[in-house]
N, C-alpha and C positions, 0 to 999 in steps of 0.2 A: 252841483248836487250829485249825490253818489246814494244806488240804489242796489238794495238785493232782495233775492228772495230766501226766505226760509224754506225749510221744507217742514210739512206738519203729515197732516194724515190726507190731505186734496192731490189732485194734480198739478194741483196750480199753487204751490202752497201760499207763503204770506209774505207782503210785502213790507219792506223794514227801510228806514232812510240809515244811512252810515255815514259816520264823520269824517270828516276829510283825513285822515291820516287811519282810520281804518281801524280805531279801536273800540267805539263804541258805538251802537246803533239804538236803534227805539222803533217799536212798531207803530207802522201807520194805517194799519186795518180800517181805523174809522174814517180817514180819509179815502183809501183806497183799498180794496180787501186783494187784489195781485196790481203785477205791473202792465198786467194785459189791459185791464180795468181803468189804472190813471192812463194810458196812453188812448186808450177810447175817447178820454174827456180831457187831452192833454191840458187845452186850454185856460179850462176850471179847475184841474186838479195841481196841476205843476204850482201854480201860487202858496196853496195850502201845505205842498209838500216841501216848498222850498222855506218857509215859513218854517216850520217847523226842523228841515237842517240846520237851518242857522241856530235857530233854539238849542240842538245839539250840538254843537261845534262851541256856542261860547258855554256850556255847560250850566243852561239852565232846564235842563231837565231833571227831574227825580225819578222819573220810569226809565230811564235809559239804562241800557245794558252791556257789557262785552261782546265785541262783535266777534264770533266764530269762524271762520271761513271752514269749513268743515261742514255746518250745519247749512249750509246754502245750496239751493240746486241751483242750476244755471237762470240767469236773472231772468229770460223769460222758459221756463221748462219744457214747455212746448210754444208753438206759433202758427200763426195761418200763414206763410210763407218766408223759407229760407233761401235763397239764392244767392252765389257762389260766383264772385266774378274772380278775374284773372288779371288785376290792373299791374303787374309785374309783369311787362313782356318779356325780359329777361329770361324769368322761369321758364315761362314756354319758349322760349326760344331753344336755351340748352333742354329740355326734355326731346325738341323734333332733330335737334343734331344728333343728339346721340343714338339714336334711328335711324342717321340719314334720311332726315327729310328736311324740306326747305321751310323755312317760315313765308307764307303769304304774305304780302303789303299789305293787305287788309289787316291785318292782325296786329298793325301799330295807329288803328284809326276806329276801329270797330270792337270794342270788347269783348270778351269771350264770357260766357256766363252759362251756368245749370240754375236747375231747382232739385236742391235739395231735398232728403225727409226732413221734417220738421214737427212730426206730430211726438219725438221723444227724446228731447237733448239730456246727456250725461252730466249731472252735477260736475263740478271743476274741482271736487277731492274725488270722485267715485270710480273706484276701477272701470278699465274699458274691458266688457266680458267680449270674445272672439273666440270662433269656432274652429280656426286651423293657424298656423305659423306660417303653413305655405303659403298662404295668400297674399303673403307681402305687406305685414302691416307695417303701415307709416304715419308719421304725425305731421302737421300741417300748422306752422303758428301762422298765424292772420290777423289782421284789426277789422272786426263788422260795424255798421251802425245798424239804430233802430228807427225806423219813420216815424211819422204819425198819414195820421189818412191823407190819401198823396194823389191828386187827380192825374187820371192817364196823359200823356204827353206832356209832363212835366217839362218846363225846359234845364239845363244844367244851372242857368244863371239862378232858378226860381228854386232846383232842389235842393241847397245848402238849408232851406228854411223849413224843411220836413227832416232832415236830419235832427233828431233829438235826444238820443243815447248813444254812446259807442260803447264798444265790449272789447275783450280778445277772443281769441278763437283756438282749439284744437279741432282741425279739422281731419279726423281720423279717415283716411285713405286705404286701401286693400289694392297695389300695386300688382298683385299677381293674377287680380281680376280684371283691372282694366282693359287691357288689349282686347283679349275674347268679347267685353261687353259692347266698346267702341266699334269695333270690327262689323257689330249689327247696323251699325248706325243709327241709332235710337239713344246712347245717351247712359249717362253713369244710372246706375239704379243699386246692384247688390257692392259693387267696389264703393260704394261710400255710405256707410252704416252712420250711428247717430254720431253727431258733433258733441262737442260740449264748448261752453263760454266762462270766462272767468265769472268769481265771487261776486264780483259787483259793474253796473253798469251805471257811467257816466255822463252829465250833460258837457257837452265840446267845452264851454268854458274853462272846467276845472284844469284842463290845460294850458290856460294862458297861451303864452305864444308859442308853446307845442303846436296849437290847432292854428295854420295857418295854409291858406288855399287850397280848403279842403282835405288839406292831409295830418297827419300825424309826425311831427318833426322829432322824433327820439329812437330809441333803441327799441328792438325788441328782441327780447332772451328765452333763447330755447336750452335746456338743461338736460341733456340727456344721460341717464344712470349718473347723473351728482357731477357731469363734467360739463362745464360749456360748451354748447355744439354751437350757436348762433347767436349774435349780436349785430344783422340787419340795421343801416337806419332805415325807420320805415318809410320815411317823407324821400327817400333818396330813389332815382329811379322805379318811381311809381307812373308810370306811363299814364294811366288814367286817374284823376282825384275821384274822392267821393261820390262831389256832385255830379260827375258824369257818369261814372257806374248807376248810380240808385234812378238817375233820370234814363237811363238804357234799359232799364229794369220796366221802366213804368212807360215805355215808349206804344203798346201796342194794349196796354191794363193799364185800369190802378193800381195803388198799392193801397193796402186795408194797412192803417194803426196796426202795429206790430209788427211789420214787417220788418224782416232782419238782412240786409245786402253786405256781404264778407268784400274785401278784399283782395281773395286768391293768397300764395303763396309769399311772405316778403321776400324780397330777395336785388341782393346788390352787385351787380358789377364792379372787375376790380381792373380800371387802368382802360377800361372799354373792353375786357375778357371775361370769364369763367373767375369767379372767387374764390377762395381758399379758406383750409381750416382755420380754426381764429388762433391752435398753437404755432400757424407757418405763418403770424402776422394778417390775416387778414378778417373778415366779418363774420365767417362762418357761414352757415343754412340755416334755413327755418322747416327744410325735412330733409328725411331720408336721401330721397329721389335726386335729388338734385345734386349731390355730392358723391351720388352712384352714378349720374350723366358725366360729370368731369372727369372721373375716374376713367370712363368706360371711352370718354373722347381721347384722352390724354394714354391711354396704356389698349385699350381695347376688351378692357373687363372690369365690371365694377367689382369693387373690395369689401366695401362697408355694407355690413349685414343688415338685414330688415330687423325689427323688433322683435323679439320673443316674449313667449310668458315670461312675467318677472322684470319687466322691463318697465323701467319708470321715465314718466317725463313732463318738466316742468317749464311752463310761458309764463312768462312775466314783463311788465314794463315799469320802470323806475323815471321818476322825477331828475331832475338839474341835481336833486342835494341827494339822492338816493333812495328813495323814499317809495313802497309800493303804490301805485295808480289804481291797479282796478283789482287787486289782491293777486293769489295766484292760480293758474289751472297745476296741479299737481298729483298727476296720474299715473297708476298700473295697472300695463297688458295683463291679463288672467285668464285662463283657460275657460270658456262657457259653456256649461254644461244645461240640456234641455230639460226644463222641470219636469 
């Protein structure tokens, strides 16, 4: 099943089911008036909803409409908890090289994770508004899922079964803040401003054997200013699966229905090394940062420049036959100006 929201005049705007190939949707308000709302009642609402996909998809609907991606805020617009793992140790690997610091052993057995803000995610068309260039922005493709109510100390075996939606992710990052904030010891707070999630969010199925041990077996594309920067597999070198991250989440709390658990960074090793660009043959990045650590390993100064205004960038994930999955995030940096 594949879900979005609209946006209307709420915060929460309205929930719509959309057809598998992403062209037409139909609202489902009388079933569920957001997505926050059917995943409260996942268990009574998902039947009604699913019920009425399938009525879309063989086209018997007569209220069904054009689905928009434009018109959609991020599937859930806001949430009672965002957090942010890191199951690419890779990633963090080359970001502590290229500082000179050592990775801990801990850190291929123990996940790394934040809490995000979550009280205001960026629609997946909607300019990202920023207040300086210096500060290093970067984009972040990731794959999140969404729970349902998730008893604390879940174990890994039992949390595949509160996994109920997945999304993708720009996880919008401010690099020129992080040092100073970390350096407190307290934890990202101003270097990580609001995220945003693709058009539409999905139950694992529509995957078929994409979703297999908890991971994502496909590409995932990062587009920056109209050129390929990143073609990641995501199932490749994912140190931790799903079910381990969202049950680390829930190790010491529950998780409330809606809860959203990211992925961290994709990101692939090449040959047991550092990757390369996808024009020198190899997978590419899924941001900035990382392509700025190799540089800076390999010559002892990064090249490739943070984001500017005017800068656009586009995540996306395609099917076996080519086909978009979850639509697309397709965004531009913009100068923010305080009302």
């Amino acid at each position: 099943m594949k879900l979005a929201t609209y946006k209307n005049d709420t915060k929460d705007g309205e929930l719509v089911v959309v057809s598998r190939d992403l062209k037409k949707c139909v609202k489902a308000t009388t079933i569920a008036p957001t997505l926050q709302s059917a995943l409260d009642d996942w268990d009574n609402i998902f039947p009604q909803l699913d019920k009425l996909y399938q009525a879309l998809n063989n086209g018997d609907l007569t209220d069904s409409f054009d689905f928009e991606e434009p018109a959609c805020a991020s599937p859930l617009p806001r949430s009672y908890q965002w957090a942010d793992g890191s199951a690419y140790v890779n990633h963090v690997e080359l970001v502590r090289k290229a500082r000179g610091a050592e990775l801990p052993d801990s850190f291929w057995t123990d996940p790394l994770m934040y809490q995000g803000g979550s009280d205001s995610f960026i629609g997946p068309r909607d300019d990202i508004p920023l207040g300086s260039e210096s500060w290093g922005i970067d984009f972040e493709a990731e794959i999140a899922v969404i729970t349902d109510d998730m008893p604390m100390g879940t174990s890994p075996e039992k949390a595949e079964n509160h996994i109920k939606l997945l999304m993708l992710v720009n996880d919008v990052s401010l690099r020129g803040l992080i040092p100073a904030e970390l350096a407190k010891g307290f934890g990202f707070f101003q270097s990580k401003p609001s995220s945003a999630f693709s058009p539409v969010a999905i139950t694992p199925d529509e995957l078929g054997p994409a979703w297999k041990n908890g991971k994502v077996h496909l590409p995932l594309l990062s587009t920056l200013n109209g050129k390929l920067f990143g073609k990641p597999e995501a199932g490749e070198d994912m140190t931790f699966d799903f079910p381990t991250i969202v049950s680390h989440a829930a190790k010491t709390r529950p998780l409330g229905a809606g809860t959203i658990v990211g992925s961290g960074t994709v990101s692939n090793k090449l040959d047991g090394g550092p990757g390369k660009h996808v024009q020198d043959g190899g997978v590419g990045y899924s941001c900035i940062a990382e392509v700025r650590m190799i540089e800076t390993i390999n010559t002892g100064a990064p090249q490739t420049p943070f984001m500017k205004f005017g800068d656009t960038i586009a995540i996306e994930m395609m099917d076996k036959g080519g086909h978009s999955i979850f639509g697309k995030i397709d965004q531009k940096i913009v100068e923010y100006s305080i009302p």
